[in-house]
C-alpha positions in Angstrom: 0.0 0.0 0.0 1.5 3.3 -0.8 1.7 6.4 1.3 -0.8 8.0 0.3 -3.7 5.2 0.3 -2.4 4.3 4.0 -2.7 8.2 4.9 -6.4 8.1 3.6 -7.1 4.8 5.7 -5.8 5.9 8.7 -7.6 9.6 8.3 -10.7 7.7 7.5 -10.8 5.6 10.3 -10.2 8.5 12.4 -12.6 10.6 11.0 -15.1 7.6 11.8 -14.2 7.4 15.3 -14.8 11.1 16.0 -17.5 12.0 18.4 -17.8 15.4 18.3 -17.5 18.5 15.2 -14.7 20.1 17.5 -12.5 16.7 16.8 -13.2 16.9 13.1 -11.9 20.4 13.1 -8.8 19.2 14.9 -8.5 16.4 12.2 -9.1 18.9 9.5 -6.6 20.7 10.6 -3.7 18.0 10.9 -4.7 16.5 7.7 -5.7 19.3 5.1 -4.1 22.4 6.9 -1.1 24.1 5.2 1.3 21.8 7.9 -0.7 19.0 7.3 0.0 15.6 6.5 -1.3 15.7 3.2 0.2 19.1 2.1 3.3 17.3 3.6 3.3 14.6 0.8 3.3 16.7 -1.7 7.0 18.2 0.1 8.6 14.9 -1.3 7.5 15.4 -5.2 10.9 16.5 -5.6 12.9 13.3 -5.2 10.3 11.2 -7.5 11.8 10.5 -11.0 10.0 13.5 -13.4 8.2 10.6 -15.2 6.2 10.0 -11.4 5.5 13.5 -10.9 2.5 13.6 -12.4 0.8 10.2 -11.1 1.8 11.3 -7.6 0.6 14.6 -7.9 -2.7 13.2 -8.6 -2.8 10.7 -6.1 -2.1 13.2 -3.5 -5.2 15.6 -4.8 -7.6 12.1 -5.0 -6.6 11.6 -1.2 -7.2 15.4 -0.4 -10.7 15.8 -2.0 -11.6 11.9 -0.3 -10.3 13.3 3.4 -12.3 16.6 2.5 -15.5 14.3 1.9 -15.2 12.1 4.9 -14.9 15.2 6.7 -18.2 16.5 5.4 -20.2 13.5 6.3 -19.0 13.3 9.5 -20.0 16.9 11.2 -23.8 16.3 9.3 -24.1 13.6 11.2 -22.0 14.5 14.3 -24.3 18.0 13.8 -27.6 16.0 13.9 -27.0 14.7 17.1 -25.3 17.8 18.8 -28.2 19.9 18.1 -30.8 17.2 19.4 -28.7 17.3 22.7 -28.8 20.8 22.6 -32.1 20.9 22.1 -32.8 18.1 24.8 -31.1 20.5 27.6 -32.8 23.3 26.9 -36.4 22.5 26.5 -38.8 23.8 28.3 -40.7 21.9 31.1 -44.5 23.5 30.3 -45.6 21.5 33.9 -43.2 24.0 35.6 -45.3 27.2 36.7 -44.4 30.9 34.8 -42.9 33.5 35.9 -45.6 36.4 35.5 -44.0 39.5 33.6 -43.8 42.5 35.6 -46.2 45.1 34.1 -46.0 48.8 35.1 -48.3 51.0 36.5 -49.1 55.1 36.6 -47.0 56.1 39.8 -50.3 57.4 42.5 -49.1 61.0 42.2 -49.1 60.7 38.6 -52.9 59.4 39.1 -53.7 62.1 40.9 -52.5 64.7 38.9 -54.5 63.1 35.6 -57.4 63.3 38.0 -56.8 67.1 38.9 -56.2 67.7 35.1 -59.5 66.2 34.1 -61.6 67.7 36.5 -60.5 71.2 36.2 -60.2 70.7 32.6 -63.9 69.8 32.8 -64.7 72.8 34.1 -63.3 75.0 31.7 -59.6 75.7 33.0 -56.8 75.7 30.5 -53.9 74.0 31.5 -50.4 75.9 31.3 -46.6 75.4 32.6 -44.6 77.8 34.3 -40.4 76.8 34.8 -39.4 75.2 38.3 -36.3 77.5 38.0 -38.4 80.5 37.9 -37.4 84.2 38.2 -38.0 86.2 41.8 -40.2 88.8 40.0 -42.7 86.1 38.9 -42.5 84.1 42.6 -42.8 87.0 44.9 -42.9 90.3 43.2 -45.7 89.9 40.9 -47.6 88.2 43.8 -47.4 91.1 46.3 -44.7 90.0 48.2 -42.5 93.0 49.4 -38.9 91.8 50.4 -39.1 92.2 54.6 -42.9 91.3 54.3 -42.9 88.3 57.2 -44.8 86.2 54.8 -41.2 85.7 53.3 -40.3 83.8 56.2 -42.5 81.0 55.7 -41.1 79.8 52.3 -37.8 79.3 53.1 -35.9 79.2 49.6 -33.1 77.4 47.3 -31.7 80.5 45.4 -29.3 80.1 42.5 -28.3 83.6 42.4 -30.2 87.0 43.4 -33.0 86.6 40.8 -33.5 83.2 40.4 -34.8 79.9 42.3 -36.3 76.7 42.8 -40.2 78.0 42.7 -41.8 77.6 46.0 -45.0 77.8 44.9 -46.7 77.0 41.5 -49.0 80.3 42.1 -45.8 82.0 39.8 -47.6 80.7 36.4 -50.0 83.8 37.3 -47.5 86.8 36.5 -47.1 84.8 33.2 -50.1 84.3 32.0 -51.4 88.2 32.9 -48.7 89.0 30.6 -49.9 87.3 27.1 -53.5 86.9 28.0 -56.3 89.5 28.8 -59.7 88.7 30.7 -61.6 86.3 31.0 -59.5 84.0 31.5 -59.2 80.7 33.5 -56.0 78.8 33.6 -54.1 76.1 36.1 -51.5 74.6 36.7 -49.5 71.3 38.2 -45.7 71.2 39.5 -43.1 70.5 41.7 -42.2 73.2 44.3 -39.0 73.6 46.6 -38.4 74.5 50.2 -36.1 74.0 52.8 -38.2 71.9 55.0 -37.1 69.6 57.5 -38.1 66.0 56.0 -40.7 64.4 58.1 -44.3 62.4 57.4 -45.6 65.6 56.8 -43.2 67.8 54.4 -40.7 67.5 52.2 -38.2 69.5 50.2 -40.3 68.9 47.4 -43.6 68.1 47.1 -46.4 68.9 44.0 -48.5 71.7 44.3 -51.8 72.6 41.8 -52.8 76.1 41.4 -56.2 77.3 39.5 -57.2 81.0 39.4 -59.8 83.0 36.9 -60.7 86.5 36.0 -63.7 87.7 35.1 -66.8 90.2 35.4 -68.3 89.7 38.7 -66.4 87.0 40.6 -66.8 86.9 44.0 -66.2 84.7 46.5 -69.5 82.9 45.7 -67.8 81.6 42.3 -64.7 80.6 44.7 -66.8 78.8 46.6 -69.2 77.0 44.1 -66.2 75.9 42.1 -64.1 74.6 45.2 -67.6 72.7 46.4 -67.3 70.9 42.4 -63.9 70.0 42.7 -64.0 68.6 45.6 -66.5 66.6 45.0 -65.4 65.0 42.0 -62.2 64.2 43.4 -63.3 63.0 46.6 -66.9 61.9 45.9 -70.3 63.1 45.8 -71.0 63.9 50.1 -67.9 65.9 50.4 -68.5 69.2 51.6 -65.6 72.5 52.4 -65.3 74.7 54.9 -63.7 78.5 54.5 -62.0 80.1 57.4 -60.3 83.5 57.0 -56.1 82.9 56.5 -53.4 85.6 55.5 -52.1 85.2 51.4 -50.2 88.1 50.1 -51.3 87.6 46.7 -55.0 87.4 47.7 -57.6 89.5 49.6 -59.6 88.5 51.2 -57.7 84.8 52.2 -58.9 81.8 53.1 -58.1 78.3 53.6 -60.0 75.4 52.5 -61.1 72.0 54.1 -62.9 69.3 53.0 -65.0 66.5 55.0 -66.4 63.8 53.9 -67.8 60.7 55.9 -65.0 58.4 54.3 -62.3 60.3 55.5 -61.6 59.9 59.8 -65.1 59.5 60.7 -66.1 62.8 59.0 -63.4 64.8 60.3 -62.4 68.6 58.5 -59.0 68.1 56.6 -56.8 71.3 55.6 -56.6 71.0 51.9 -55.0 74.5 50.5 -55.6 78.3 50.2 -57.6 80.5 48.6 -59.2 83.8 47.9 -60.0 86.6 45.4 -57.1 87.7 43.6 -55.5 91.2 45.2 -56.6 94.1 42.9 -52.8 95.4 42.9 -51.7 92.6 41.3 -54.6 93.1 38.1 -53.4 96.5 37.9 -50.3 96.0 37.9 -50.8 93.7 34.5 -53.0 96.5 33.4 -56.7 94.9 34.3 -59.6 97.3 34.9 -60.4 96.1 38.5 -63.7 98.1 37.7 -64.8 95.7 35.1 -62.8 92.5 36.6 -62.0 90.8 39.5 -60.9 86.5 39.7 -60.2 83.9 42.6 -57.0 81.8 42.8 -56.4 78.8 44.7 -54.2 76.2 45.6 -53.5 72.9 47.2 -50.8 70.2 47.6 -51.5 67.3 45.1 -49.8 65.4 47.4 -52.2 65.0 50.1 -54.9 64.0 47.6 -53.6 60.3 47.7 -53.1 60.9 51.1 -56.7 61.4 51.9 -58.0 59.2 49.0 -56.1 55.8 50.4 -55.5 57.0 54.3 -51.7 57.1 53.6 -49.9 58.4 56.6 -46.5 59.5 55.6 -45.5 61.6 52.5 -41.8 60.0 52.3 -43.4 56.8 50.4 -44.4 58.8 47.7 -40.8 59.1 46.6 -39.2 56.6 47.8 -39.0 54.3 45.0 -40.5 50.9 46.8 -42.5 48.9 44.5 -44.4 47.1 47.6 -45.6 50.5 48.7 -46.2 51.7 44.5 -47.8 48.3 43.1 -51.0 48.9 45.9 -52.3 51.8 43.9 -52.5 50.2 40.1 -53.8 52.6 37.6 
């Protein structure tokens, strides 16, 4: 038997005996690779007699394309079986229970505010933004605040430089919107608002804040009242009732603050909600409004508590901190 017949039977016997495609390519390798054994016959054409050349040469490219085929057959069938192990060890045991997918929800102050936005939407206010870096003039000037008034002292501030801050109060969209738009009007608001409060159950350092006000012929405090009454109620259900008692606003005279009660709510008990009152006349003058012909309300209240009272939630920290036992109880 000559070389290159007993190269082929021993590559074929080899290639036979392989059990997996990662030997093959190891035999592929040894036998057809530029070192191979095969390209290693073809080394010694040189000391063959010229007439044996040519014979050789063939013999050597006959072995070559045979190895090659072996080769071939081999991984299809070694390839078969591979992938039905594969596909053995990763099957899927359908009597083992699922793992349910995790499906998001509205976070509860988000609900609240698409609540607040329908409602007052509803009943005819347009909905507008104001910056939470806002400008001092549009915080506290425009809203009658005069710079040692001690109403300053209650909204303790985060200033970035001597006229501008971290709105305390979303009651700044006000100066804004007397500046583009004339009377009537009717026009709220929802946003975050800053102060430096000490972080407890009840306050925060930032907390969501919705502020409403109109300006019209003839609004009085009757409107303020009939339109608090309808809010509440809708938000709150239909045997909620408010209660005004007189309170200090600079950018409102005469102030009050607003509570709600309602039997679901601690046994009927009155809950603070927010401020209100009919919009100072200095501040319609100042955006040149005839406070002979018009007069409006403004009002406000903490979005914040509005879960609070809705669900009986005791401490305002949950709301932001990130815990999906506490957020997955309010779906939405």
């Amino acid at each position: 038997m000559s070389a290159v017949q007993q190269l082929v039977e021993e590559a074929s016997g080899r290639i036979s005996g392989a059990s997996t495609t990662a030997d093959l390519r190891a035999l592929e390798l040894e036998y057809l690779g530029k070192s191979g054994s095969i390209a290693g016959l073809m080394r010694g054409i040189g000391a063959l007699a010229p007439e044996e050349r040519p014979g050789f040469g063939q013999a050597v490219n006959q072995a070559k394309d045979r190895v090659q085929s072996l080769l071939e057959s081999r991984v299809a069938e070694l390839r078969v079986t591979e992938l039905e192990s594969q596909f053995a060890a990763e099957a899927i045991d359908v009597t083992m229970p699922g793992r349910r997918t995790q499906v998001g929800n509205r976070h509860v102050l988000g609900q609240a505010m698409e609540k607040v936005k329908r409602v007052l939407g509803g009943m005819g206010f347009v909905y507008d933004e104001s910056p939470d870096l806002e400008e001092f003039k549009y915080n506290f000037d425009a809203l009658n605040y005069p710079p040692d008034h001690p109403a300053m002292d209650d909204q303790d501030t985060f200033y970035i430089d001597d006229d501008h801050l971290l709105r305390t109060q979303t009651t700044a969209l006000q100066g804004r919107v007397f500046e583009r738009v004339k009377p009537p009007l009717r026009y709220f608001t929802i946003g975050r608002c800053y102060r430096n409060e000490a972080v407890d159950r009840t306050h925060g350092h930032t907390f969501h804040q919705v502020d409403a006000f109109m300006v019209d012929e003839g609004v009085s405090m009757a409107q303020l009242k009939g339109t608090l009454g309808q809010f509440a109620r809708e938000m709150f259900g239909a045997d909620t009732v408010t209660r005004f008692r007189p309170d200090f606003f600079p950018f409102v005279e005469p102030g009050v603050d607003f509570a709600i009660s309602s039997p679901k709510f601690m046994g009927g008990a009155w809950l603070e909600l927010g401020g209100a009152g009919l919009i100072h006349p200095s501040i319609l003058e100042r955006y040149g409004i005839d406070t002979e012909r018009y007069s409006g309300f403004a009002f406000g209240l903490g979005v914040d508590r509005i879960p609070l009272l809705a669900y009986g939630i005791d401490d305002l920290r949950y709301f932001l901190d990130n815990d999906l036992r506490f957020l997955a109880q309010f779906p939405g």
